[in-house]
Structure formats: C-alpha cells, structure tokens
KEVEX-678664 format. One line per 8 residues: number of its first residue (from 0); for each residue x, z negated, y of N, C-alpha, C. Coordinates in pm, whole numbers. Atoms other than C-alpha are relative to their C-alpha. Last residue first. Layout:
BEGIN
NUM	X:Z:Y:X:Z:Y:X:Z:Y  ...
% end
This chain:
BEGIN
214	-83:-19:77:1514:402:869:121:51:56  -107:-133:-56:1362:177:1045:77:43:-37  112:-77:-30:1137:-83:808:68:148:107  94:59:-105:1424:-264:696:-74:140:21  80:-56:2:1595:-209:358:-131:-17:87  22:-139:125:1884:-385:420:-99:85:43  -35:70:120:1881:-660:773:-47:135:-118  -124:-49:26:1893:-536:1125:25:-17:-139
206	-26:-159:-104:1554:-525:1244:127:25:-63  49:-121:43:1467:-790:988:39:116:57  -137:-8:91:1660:-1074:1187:-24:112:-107  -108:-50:-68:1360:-1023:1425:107:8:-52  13:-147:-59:1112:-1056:1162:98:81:86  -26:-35:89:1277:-1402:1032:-35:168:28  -169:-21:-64:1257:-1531:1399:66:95:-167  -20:-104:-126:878:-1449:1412:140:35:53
198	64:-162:76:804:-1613:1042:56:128:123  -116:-35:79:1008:-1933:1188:-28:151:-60  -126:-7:-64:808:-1947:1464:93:49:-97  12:-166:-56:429:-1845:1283:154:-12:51  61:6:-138:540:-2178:1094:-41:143:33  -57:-38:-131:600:-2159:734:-56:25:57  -54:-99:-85:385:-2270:475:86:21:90  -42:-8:-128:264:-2561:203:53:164:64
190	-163:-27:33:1:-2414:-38:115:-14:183  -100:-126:-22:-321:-2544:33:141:-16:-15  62:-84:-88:-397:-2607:-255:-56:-121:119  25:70:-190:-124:-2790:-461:-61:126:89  -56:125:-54:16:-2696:-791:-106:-115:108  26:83:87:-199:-2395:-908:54:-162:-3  151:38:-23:-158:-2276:-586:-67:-47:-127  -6:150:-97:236:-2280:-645:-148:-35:45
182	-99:123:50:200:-2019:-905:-23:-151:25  64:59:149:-76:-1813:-792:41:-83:-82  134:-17:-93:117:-1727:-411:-34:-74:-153  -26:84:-81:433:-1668:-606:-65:-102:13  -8:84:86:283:-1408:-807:61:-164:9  116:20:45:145:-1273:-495:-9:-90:-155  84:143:-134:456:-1301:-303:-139:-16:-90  -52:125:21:599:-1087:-627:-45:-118:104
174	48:3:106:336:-848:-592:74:-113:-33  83:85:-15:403:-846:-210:-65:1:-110  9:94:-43:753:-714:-291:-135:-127:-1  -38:70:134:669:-455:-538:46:-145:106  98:51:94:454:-315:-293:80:-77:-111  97:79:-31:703:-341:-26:-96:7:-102  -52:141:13:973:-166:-244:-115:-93:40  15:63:107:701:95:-275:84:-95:-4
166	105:25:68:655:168:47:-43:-54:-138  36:119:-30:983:170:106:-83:-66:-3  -84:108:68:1106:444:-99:-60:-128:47  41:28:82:797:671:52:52:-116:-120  -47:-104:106:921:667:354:-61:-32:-131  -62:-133:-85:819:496:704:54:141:-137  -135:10:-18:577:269:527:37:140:82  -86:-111:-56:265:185:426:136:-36:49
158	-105:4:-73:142:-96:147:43:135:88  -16:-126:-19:-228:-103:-42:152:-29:126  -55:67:-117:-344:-367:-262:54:94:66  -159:-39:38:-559:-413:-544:36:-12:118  -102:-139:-4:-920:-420:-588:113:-6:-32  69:-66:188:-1169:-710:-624:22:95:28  93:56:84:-1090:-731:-204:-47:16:-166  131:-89:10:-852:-506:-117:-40:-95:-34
150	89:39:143:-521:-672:-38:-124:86:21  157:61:10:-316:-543:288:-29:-10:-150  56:19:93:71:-428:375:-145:-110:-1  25:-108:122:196:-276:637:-33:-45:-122  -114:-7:144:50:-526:890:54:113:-83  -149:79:-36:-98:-498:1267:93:-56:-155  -44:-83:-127:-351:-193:1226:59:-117:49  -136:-24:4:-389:-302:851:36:68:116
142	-94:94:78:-689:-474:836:80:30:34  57:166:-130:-964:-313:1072:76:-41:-48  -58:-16:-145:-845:30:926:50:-116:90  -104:2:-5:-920:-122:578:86:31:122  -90:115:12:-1199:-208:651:109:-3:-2  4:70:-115:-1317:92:798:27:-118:-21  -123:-93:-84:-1194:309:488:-4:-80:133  -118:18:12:-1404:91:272:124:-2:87
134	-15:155:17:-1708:178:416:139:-101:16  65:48:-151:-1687:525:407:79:-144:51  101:-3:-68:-1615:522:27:6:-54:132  -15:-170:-33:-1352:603:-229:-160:-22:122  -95:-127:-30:-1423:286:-393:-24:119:22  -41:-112:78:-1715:75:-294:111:54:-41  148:-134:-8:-1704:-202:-43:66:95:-140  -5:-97:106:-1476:-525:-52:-135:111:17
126	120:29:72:-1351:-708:280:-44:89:-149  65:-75:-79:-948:-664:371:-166:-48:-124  125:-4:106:-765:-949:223:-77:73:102  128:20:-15:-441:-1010:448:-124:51:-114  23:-95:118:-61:-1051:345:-183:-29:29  79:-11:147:72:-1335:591:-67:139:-36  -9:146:33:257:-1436:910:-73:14:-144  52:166:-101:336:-1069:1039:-14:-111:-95
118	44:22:-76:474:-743:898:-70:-94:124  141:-91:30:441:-681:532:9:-12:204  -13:-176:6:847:-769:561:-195:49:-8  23:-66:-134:731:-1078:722:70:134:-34  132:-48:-78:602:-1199:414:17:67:143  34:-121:-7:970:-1246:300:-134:55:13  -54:-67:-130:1015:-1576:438:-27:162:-23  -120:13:39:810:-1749:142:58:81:151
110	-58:124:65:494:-1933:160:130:26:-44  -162:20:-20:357:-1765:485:106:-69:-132  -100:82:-142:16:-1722:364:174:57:-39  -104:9:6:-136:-1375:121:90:-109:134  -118:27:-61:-487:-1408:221:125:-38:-40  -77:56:-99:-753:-1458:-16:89:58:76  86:-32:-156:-1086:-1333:-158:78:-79:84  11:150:-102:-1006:-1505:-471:-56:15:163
102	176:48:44:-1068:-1177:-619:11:-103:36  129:-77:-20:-772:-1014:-441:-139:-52:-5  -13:95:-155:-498:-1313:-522:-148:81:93  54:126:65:-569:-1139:-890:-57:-129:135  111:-3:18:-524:-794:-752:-83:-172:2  53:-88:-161:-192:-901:-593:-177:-3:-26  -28:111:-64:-100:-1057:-997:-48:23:208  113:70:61:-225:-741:-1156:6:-184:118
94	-80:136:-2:-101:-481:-927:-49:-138:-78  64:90:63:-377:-218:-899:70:-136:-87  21:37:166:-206:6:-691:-93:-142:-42  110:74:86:-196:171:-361:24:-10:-136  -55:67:162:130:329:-172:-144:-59:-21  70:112:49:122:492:149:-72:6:-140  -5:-47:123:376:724:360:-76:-137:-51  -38:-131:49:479:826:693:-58:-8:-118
86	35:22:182:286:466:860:38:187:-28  -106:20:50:427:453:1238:5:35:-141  -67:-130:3:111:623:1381:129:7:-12  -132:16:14:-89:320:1205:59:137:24  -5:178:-60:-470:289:1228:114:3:44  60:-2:-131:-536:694:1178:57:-118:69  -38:-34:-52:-286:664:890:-12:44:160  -147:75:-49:-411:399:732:60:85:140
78	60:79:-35:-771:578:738:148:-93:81  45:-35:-133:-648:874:610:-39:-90:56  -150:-48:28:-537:679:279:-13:63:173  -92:76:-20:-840:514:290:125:12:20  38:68:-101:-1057:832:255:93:-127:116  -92:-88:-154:-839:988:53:-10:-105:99  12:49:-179:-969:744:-195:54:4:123  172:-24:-37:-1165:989:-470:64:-175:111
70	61:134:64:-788:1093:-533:-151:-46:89  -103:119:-36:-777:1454:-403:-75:-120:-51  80:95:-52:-957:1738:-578:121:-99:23  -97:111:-9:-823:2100:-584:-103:-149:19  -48:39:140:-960:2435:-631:31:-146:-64  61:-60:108:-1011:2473:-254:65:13:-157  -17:-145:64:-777:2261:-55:-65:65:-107  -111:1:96:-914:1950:109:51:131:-69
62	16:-68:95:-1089:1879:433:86:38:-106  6:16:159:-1083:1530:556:-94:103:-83  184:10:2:-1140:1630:931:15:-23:-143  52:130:-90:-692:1535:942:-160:41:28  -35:14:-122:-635:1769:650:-76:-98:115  131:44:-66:-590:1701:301:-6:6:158  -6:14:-154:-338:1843:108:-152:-40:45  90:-105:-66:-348:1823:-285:-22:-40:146
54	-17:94:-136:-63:1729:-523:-102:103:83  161:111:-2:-173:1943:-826:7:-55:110  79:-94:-7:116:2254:-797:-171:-75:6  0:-15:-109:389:1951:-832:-143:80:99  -35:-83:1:264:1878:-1197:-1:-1:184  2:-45:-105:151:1546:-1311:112:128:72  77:-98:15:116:1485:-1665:-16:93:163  -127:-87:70:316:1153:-1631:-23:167:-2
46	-113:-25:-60:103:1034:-1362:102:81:-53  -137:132:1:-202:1075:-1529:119:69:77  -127:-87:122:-442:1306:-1381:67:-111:-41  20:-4:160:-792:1131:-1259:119:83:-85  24:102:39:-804:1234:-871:12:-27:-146  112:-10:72:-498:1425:-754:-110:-84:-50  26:-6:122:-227:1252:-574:-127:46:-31  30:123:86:-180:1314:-207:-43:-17:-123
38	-10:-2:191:-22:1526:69:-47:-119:-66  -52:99:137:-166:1424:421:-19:93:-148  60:53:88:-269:1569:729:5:-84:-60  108:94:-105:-183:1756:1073:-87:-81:-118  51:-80:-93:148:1825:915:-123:-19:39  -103:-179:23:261:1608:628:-130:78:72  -3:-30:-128:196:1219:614:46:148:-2  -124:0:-97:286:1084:252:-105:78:88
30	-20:-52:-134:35:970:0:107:18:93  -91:11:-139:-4:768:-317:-12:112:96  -54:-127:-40:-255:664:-576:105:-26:76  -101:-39:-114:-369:404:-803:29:84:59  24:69:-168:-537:370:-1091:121:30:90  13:-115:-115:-483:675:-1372:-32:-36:109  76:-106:22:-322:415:-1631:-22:152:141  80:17:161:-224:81:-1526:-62:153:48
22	66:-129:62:43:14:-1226:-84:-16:-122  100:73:-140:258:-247:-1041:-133:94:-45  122:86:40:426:-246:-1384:-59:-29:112  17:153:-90:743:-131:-1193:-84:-77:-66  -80:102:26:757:150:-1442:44:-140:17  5:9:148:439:263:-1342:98:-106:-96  112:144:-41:522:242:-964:-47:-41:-158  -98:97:-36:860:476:-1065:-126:-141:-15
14	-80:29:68:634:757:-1174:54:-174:-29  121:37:83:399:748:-912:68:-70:-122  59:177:6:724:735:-740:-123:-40:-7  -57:65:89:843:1052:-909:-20:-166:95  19:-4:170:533:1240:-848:111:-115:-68  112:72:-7:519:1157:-465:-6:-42:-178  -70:121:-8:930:1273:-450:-140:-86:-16  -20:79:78:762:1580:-616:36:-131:29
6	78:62:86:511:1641:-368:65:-42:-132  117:129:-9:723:1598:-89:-25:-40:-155  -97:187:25:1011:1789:-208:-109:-64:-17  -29:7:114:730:2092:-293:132:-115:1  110:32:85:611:2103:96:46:-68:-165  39:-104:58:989:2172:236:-161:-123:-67  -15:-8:145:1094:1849:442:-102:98:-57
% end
C-alpha cells in the first residue's frame, strides 16, 4: 500500500476513534507498520486538522523524519511492534470507562466471552511510568507479547491488530468490557468469570467467526 493510503486511512480512524467517544482532544495516537518502521500521528495536532503530509515515519533505531515530530509515544508504539510480529497496526486512547478500570490498577477478567478477542482470559494492566518514556515502552512489551489488547496504568489502553479496522473495533470492544467490568463490580467484587476452558473454546470458534483477527 502506496505511503499516502496509509496515512490517510490513519487520519480517518483518528477520525472515526473520536466519533466512537473512545477519544478526548489531542490524546491518543495511532500507527501502522510500514517498511523497516512505522507511520504515526504527529505529536499535539488535532485530529481534525490533520493533513496527510504530517503523519511521520519512524524507523526501526527510533529515528524520525527531519521537520517532523512523532507522538511523544513512539516509543510504545515501537515497542508493540518489537513484542508482536503479527501486530500491522496500533490504536491508543484515553477511553474513559478502560482508563477508569486503569486506575484501579486492574485486569480486565473473563466476565464476558468476548475477552478472547484481546486474545486470552482477560485484558491486562501493564505497570505505570511516564508518558512517552523508556520505561513505559518495557512494560508494555512485557504486557502485550501474548494479548492484543492492554490497559496502561492511570492511562488508557492500547489494542494491535492486523489492520487498522480492527484495531479499532477491538478498542471499542474492550471499552465496552470495561464498562461492563465497572458495572457488575459495583455489584459484587469479585466479579463472577469464565473458566480459562470455556475462554479457550470461544478463541477457537474465533478463527472462523466475523471480524476475526485473520484477515
């Protein structure tokens, strides 16, 4: 795919994540996978304001294109992609309900069957460091090298994928597990769950089911 698809199909599901309300303002970024690197949102533009000619390459020693600044958390974004050589494309936002499960400093459980679209038995809570920092980027590695989707600690939440469409379904997915998740934990903590069995037969019926992870 020509450079200039990319970066608009990045622009219009910045776009799109907005609309979703998985979004506020100039948080968040995204990313796709492109030649020994990564295309990826500028730091500090709004989305709407976003011009193809801003998307800024980053290459695998996280150097970036003169003139140009990439979101201040490449870092993490390169980070996924080191962990995961399935991950084409990755989504971050500041999700309010996700975030919220964030500062609890919890773990997304099993409490509905669709957790095994992130991948395994639950939605994990990577530790909290800085943004845009070092740090960060090794948590997150350590997190998401068996899920596509992770929490940030007092952050947000970060989903990969094979395309950029799916990436964001999954974030809008584990926003709804997350509102879920805050619901029924106001009920009754802990929140009952599904088995790892039933989570492992629901994955396998995934291979063949809509918007599955192979495209």
């Amino acid at each position: 795919m020509e450079r200039s698809q990319i970066a608009q199909e990045i622009i219009e599901t910045c776009l799109e994540m907005t609309r979703l309300g998985l979004n506020q303002g100039t948080a968040g970024n995204i990313s796709v996978r492109y030649q020994d690197g990564m295309l990826i949102t500028p730091t500090g533009v709004p989305y709407e304001k976003l011009t193809e000619s801003q998307i800024v390459f980053v290459d695998a020693q996280g150097r970036h294109e003169e003139g140009k600044l990439p979101s201040s958390e490449w870092r993490f974004h390169q980070a996924v992609y080191q962990a995961r050589s399935d991950a084409r494309a990755v989504v971050h936002n500041h999700a309010v309900h996700a975030t919220a499960v964030s500062i609890l400093n919890r773990a997304i459980p099993a409490i509905h069957y669709m957790i095994a679209a992130a991948g395994g038995n639950s939605i994990p809570c990577a530790p909290y460091a800085t943004f845009g920092s070092k740090a960060l980027s090794e948590h997150v590695a350590a997190t998401i090298r068996d899920r596509k989707a992770i929490l940030l600690q007092h952050h947000g939440m970060i989903t990969c994928e094979s395309t950029l469409e799916k990436a964001l379904w999954l974030a809008q997915e584990v926003e709804v597990l997350a509102k879920l998740y805050l619901t029924t934990l106001a009920v009754v903590d802990p929140v009952p769950v599904l088995s790892d069995e039933e989570i492992a037969v629901v994955m396998e019926k995934f291979k063949n089911y809509g918007l599955r992870v192979e495209a």
